[in-house]
C-alpha positions as CSV (number, residue, x, y, z in Angstrom):
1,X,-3.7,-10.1,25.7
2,X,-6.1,-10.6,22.8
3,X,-7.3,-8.8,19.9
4,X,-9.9,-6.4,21.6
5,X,-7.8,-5.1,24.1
6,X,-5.2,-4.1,21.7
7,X,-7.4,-2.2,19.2
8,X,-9.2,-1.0,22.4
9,X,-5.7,1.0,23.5
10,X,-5.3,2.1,20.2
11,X,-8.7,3.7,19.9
12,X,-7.8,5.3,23.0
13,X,-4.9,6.6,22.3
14,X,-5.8,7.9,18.6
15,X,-9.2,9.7,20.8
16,X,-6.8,11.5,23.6
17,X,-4.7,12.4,20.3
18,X,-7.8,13.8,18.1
19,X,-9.3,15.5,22.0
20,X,-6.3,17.3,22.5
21,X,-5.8,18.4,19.3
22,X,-9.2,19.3,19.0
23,X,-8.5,21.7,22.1
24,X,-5.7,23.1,20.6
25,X,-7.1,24.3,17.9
26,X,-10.5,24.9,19.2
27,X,-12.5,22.5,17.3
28,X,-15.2,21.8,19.3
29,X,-16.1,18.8,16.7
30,X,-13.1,17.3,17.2
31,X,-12.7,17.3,20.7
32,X,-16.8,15.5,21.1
33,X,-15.1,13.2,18.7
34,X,-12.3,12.3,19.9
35,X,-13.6,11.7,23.6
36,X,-16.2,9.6,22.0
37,X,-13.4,7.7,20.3
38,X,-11.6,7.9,23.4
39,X,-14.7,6.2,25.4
40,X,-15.2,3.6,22.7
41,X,-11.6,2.6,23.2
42,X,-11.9,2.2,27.0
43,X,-14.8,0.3,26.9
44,X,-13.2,-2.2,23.9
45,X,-10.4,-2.4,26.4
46,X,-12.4,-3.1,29.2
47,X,-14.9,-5.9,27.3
48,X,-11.2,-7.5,26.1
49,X,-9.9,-7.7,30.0
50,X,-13.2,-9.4,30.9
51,X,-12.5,-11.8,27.7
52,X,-8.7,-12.5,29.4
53,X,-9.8,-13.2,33.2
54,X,-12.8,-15.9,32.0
55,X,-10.7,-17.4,29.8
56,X,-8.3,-17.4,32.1
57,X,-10.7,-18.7,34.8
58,X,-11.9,-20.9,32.5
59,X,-7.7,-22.4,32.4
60,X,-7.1,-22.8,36.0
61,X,-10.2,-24.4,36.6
62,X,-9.5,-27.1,33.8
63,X,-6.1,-27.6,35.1
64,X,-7.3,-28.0,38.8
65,X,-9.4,-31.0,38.2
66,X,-8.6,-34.2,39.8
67,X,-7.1,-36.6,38.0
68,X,-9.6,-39.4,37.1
69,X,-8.8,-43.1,38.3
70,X,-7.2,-45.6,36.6
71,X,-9.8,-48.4,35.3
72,X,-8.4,-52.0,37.3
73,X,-8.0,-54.5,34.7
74,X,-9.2,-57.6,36.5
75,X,-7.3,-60.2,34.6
76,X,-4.3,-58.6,35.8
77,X,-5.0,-57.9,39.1
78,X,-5.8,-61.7,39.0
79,X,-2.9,-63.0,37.8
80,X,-1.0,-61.1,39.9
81,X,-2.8,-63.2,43.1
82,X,-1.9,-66.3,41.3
83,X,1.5,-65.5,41.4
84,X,1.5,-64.7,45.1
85,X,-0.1,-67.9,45.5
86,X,2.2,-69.8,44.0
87,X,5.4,-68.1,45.1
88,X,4.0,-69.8,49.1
């Protein structure tokens, strides 16, 4: 959960709060403004899930790429033959 998506639900929360108390009271001003906040909020919220599923994308396709070879060292891989050979 990052950083937008939190203050988004907060926003959102403090806009149902300012709406409905807007509608109590009947204070039209504060109902327009507290829907607005409310809408700001639910699009903050939304643009911080989109930021969680690429990065989260972004994660599973790093971790599901193949593992690169091993480089042969030569010298090894002919000493290795020596040592066969000589074992006959």
């Amino acid at each position: 959960m990052n950083k937008d998506r939190i203050e988004g639900k907060a926003k959102d929360i403090a806009g149902r709060i300012e709406r409905q108390a807007g509608e109590w009271t009947g204070d039209t001003n504060a109902q327009v403004k507290g829907a607005a906040k409310q809408i700001e909020g639910k699009v903050q919220n939304a643009l911080g899930q989109a930021k969680d599923a690429t990065k989260k994308a972004a994660d599973r396709a790093k971790a599901s790429k193949p593992p690169q070879p091993v480089p042969v060292d030569v010298d090894s891989e002919e000493s290795a033959d020596e040592k066969r050979r000589s074992r006959r």
